[in-house]
C-alpha positions as a LaTeX table, in Angstrom:
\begin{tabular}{lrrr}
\hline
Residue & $x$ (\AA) & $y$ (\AA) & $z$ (\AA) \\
\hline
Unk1 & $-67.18$ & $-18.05$ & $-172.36$ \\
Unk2 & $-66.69$ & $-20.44$ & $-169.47$ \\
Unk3 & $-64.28$ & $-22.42$ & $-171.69$ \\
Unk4 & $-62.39$ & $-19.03$ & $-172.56$ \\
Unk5 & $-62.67$ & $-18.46$ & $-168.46$ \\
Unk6 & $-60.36$ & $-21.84$ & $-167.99$ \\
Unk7 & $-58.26$ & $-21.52$ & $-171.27$ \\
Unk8 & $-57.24$ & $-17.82$ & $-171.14$ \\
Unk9 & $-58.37$ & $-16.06$ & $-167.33$ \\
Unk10 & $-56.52$ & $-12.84$ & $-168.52$ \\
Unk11 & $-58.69$ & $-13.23$ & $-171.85$ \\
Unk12 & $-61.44$ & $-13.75$ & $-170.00$ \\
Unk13 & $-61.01$ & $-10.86$ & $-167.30$ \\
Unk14 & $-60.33$ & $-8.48$ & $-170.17$ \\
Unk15 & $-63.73$ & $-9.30$ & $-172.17$ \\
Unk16 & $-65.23$ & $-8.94$ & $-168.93$ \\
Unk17 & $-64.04$ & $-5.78$ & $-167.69$ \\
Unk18 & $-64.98$ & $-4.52$ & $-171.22$ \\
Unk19 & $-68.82$ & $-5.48$ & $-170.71$ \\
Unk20 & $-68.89$ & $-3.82$ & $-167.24$ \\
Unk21 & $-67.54$ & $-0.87$ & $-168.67$ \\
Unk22 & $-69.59$ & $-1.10$ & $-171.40$ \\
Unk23 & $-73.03$ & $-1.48$ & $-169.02$ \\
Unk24 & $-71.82$ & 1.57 & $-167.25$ \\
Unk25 & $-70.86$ & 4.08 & $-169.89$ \\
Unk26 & $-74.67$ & 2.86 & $-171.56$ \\
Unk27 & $-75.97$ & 3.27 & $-167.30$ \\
Unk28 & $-74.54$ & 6.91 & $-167.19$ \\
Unk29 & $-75.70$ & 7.87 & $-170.89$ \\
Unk30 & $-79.50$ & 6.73 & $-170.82$ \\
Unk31 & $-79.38$ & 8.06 & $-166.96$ \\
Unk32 & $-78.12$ & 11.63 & $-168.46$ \\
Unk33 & $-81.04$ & 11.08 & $-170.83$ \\
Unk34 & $-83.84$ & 10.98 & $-167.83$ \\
Unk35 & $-81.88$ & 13.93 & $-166.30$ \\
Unk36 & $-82.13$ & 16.20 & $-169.15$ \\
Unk37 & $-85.75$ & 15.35 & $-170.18$ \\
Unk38 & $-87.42$ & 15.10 & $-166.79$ \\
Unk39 & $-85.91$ & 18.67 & $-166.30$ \\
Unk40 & $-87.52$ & 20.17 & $-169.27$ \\
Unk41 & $-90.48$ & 22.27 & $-169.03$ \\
Unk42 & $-93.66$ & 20.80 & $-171.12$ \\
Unk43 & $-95.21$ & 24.14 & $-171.07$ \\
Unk44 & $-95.54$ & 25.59 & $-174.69$ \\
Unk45 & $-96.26$ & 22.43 & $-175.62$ \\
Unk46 & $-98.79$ & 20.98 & $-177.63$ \\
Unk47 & $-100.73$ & 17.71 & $-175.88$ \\
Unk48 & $-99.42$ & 15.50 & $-178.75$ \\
Unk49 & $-95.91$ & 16.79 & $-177.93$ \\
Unk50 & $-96.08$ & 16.40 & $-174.47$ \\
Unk51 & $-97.62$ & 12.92 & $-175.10$ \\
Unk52 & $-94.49$ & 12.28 & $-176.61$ \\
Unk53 & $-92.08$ & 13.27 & $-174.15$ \\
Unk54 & $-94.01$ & 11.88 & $-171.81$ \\
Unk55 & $-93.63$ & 8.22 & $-173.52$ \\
Unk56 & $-90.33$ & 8.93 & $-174.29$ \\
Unk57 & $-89.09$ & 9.32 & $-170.35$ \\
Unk58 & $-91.62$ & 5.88 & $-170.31$ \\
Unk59 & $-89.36$ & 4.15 & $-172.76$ \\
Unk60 & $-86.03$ & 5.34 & $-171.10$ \\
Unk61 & $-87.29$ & 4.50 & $-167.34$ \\
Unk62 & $-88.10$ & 1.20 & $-168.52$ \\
Unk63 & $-84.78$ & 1.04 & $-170.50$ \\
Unk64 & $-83.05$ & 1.66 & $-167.22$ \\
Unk65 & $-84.66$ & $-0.69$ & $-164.92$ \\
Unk66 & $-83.59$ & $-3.58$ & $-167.75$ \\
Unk67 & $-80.55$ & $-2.30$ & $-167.65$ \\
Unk68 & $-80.08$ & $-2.13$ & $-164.16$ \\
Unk69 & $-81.14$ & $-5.63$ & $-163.87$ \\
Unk70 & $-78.52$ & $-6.69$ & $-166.16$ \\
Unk71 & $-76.39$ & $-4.63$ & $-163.89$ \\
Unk72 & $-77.05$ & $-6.31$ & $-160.51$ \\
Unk73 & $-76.62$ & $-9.80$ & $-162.69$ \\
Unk74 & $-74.89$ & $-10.14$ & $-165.76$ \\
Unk75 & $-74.37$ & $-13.93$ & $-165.97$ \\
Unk76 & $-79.00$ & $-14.01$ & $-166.05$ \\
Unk77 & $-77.78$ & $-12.66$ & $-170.07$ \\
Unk78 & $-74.54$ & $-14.86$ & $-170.55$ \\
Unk79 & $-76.08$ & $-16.51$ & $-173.75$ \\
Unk80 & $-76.92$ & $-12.99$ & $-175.23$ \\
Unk81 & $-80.11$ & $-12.98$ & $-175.62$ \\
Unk82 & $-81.37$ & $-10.62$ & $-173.33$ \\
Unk83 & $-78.07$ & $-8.32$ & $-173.87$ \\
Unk84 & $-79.42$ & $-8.38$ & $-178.14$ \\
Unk85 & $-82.55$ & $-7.16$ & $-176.95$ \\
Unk86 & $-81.97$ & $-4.80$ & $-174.58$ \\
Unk87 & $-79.33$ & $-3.12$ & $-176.79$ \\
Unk88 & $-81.32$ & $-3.34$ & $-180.14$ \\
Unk89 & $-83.82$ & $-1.44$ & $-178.01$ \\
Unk90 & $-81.04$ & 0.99 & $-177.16$ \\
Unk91 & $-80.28$ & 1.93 & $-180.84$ \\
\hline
\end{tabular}
């Protein structure tokens, strides 16, 4: 990337622009997620259903924070790593 930054900046500031819109369309859809389930009513349900719910909001809070992280500073994931395994959780 940092040689595509000094060969091609419009290149560059394309692929980037691409990724931040890319972080915030996956920001607003896991953050619709939380809405939607922290809203629902667990009563009626059984304890192994709420169980899951509950883990599932666990698993999408946590998604969040990573992704807010990655948010605040995407050049911590610039070798891809942490991107791969963040959005492999994602799927």
């Amino acid at each position: 990337m940092e040689q595509l930054r000094r060969e091609d900046p419009q290149e560059y500031a394309r692929i980037q622009q691409e990724r931040q819109n890319f972080r915030k369309r996956i920001t607003d859809h896991v953050g619709g997620q939380v809405d939607f389930l922290s809203g629902l009513s667990t009563d009626g349900l059984t304890p192994e259903q709420v169980n899951n719910h509950a883990m599932l909001l666990t698993r999408l809070r946590e998604f969040q924070g990573r992704i807010s992280r990655l948010n605040a500073d995407p050049a911590s994931a610039e070798d891809g790593v942490s991107r791969r395994e963040l959005f492999r959780e994602f799927r």
